[in-house]
C-alpha positions in Angstrom: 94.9 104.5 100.6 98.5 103.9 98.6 101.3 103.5 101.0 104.4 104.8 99.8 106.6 102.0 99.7 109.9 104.0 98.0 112.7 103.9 100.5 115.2 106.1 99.7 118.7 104.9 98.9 120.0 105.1 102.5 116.6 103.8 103.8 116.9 100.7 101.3 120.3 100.3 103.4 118.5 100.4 106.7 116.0 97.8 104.9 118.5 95.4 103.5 120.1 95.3 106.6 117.3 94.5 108.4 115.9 91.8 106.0 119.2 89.7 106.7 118.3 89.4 110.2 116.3 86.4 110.8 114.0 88.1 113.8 113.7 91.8 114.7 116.5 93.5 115.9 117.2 95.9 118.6 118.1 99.2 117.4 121.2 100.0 118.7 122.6 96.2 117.2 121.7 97.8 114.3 123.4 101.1 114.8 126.8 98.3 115.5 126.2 96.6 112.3 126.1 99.9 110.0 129.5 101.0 112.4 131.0 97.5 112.0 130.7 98.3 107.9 132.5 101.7 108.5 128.9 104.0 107.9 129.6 106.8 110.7 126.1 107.4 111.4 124.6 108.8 114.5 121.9 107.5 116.8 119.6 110.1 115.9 120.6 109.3 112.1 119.2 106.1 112.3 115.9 107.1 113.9 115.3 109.2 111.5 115.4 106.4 109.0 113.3 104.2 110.7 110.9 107.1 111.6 110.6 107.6 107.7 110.5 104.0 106.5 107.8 103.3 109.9 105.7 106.0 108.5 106.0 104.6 104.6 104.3 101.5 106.8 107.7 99.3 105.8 109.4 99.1 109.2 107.5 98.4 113.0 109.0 99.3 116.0 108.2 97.8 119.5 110.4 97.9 122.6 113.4 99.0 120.5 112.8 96.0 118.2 112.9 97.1 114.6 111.5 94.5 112.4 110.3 94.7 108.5 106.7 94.3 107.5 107.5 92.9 103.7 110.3 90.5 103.0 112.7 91.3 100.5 111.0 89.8 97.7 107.3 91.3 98.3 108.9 94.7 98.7 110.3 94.4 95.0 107.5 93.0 93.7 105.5 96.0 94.8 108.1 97.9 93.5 107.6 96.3 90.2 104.3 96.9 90.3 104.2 100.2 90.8 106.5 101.1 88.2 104.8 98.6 85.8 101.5 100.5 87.2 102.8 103.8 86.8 104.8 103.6 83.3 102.9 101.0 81.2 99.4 101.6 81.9 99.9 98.3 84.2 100.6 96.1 81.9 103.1 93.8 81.6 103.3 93.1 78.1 103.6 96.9 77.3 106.8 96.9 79.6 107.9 93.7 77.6 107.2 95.9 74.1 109.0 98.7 75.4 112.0 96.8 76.7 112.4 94.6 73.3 112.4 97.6 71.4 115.2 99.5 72.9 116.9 96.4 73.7 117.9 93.0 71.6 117.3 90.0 73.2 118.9 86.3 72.4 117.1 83.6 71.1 117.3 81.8 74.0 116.1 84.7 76.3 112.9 84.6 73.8 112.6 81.0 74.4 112.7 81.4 78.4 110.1 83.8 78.3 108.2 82.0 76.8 108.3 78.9 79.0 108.2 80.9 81.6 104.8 82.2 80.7 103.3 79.0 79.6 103.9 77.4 83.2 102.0 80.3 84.8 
């Protein structure tokens, strides 16, 4: 079974917030660190973020400890991917088509791809 691994734009908050701490983190530090940037949300605000993003599989928490179960980078590569998936029949050189053709791109971008794919 596909999880869902969209987080919502307040979610992705909750996420990127938890991604810059280097362990888990106890919810209600959490709850100070979205106060200490001026968001006024509630206790019960935040749990119902982390009961949404726990149940997309994204978040687990234990003992009040909210940690992430994808870094920052796997989350957007399976965000990526499921776009890529989703939009261009999964393939990457069909995104690449797509893109080019609504879009001009330098010589030199041209020549970066390019060594970018030949080293993979």
């Amino acid at each position: 079974m596909r999880r869902n691994l969209y987080a919502s734009e307040a979610e992705q908050e909750v996420l990127e917030k938890l991604w810059d701490q280097e362990e888990g983190i106890k919810q209600s530090k959490l709850l100070a660190l979205f106060e200490a940037d001026g968001k006024e949300w509630k206790r019960q605000t935040l749990n119902t973020f982390l009961s949404r993003l726990e149940e997309k599989g994204l978040v687990t928490r234990e003992n009040r400890i909210v940690r992430t179960n994808y870094s920052r980078e796997d989350y957007h590569y399976n965000q990526m991917k499921a776009a890529i998936d989703e939009m261009y029949e999964g393939r990457l050189s069909n995104l690449v088509a797509a893109f080019v053709k609504k879009n001009t791109i330098s010589e030199s971008e041209a020549e970066e791809l390019i060594r970018i794919l030949e080293e993979s």
